[in-house]
N, C-alpha and C positions, 0 to 999 in steps of 0.2 A: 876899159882898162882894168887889166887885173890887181888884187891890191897885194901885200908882202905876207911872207910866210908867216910871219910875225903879226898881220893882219887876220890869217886863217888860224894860228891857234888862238888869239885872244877872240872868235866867233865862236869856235869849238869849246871853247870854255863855257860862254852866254848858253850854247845850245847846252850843254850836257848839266848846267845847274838848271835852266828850265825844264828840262825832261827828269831831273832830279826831285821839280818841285813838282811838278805833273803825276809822277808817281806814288804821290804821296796820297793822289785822289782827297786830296785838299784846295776847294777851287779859288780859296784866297789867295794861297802860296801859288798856284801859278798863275792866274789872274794878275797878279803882281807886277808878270811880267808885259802885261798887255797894254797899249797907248790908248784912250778915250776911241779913240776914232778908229779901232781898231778894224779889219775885215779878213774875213774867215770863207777859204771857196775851198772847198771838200771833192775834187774831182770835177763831176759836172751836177752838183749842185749849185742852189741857186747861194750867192753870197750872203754871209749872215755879215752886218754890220755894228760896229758899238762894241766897248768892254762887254758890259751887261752880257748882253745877247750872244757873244760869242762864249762868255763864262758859261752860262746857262746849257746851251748846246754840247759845251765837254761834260758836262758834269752832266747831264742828261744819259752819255753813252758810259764816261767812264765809271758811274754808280754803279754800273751792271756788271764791274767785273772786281776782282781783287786789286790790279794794280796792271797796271802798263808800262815795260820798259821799252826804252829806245839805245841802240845799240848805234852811233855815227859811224857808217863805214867810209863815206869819202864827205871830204868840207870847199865847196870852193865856194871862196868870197868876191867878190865882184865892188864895184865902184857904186859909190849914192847907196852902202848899206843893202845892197841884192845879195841874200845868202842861198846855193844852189846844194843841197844834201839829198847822201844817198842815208837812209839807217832801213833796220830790222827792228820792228816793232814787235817786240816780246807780250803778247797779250796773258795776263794770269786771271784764271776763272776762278769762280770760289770754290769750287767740288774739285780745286788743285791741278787741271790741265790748263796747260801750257798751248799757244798756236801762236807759230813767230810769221809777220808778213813780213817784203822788203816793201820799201816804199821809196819816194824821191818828190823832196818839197822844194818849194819859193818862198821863204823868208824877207820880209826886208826889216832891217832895223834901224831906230832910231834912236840915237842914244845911246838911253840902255832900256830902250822900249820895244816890241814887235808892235809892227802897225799893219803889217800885211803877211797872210800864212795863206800859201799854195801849196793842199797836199794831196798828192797822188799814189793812191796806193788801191787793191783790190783786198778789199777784210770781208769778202766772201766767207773764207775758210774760218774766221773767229765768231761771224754769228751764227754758221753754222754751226759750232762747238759749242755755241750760247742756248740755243736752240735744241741740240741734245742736252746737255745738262740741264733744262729748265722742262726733259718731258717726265 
């Protein structure tokens, strides 16, 4: 069962301060927003499990670049806290280029915690921009 408009902007909110605090490439500030028992499945990798370890795993990738925006282009929210998003993930390199993916995740929330992040996305095109800047 779908939940109220009023449901989807207060999600669109939650998401775009944690992509606010994610950008900051500050792994406390968005760690913050992660439940103990958190889990992290990255396309068809294998699931990273736990705050910790899924903190670890961002800030493993996100060290390597200037900063990461996310742009929500559509928000729909679903019942039992399932959040289903489309965004454009604005990757910033240090030597100043820019490579935007789209992507489309499975969020669930609890609270005011994430406990489950499903994201799908191809960042072909940003390690390869990684990849030349770092020859």
């Amino acid at each position: 069962m779908a939940t109220t408009a009023q449901d989807r902007e207060r999600v669109a909110h939650f998401l775009e301060n944690y992509y606010d605090a994610m950008e900051t490439n500050d792994p406390a500030r968005y760690s913050a927003y992660y439940a103990e028992d958190i889990t992290l499945t990255f396309g068809n990798e294998a699931p990273i499990h736990g705050r910790q370890a899924v903190t670890e795993a961002f800030d493993g990738v996100l060290s390597r670049f200037r900063s990461l925006q996310h742009e929500l282009v559509n928000v729909w929210s679903e019942a039992a806290g399932v959040v289903i998003f489309e965004s454009i993930g604005t990757w910033n390199l240090h030597g100043g280029e820019s490579v935007s993916v789209p992507a489309c995740s499975v969020f669930t929330i609890r609270g005011d915690r994430l406990t489950d992040l499903r994201i799908y996305v191809d960042n072909g095109p940003v390690f390869a921009a990684l990849e030349q800047e770092t020859r």
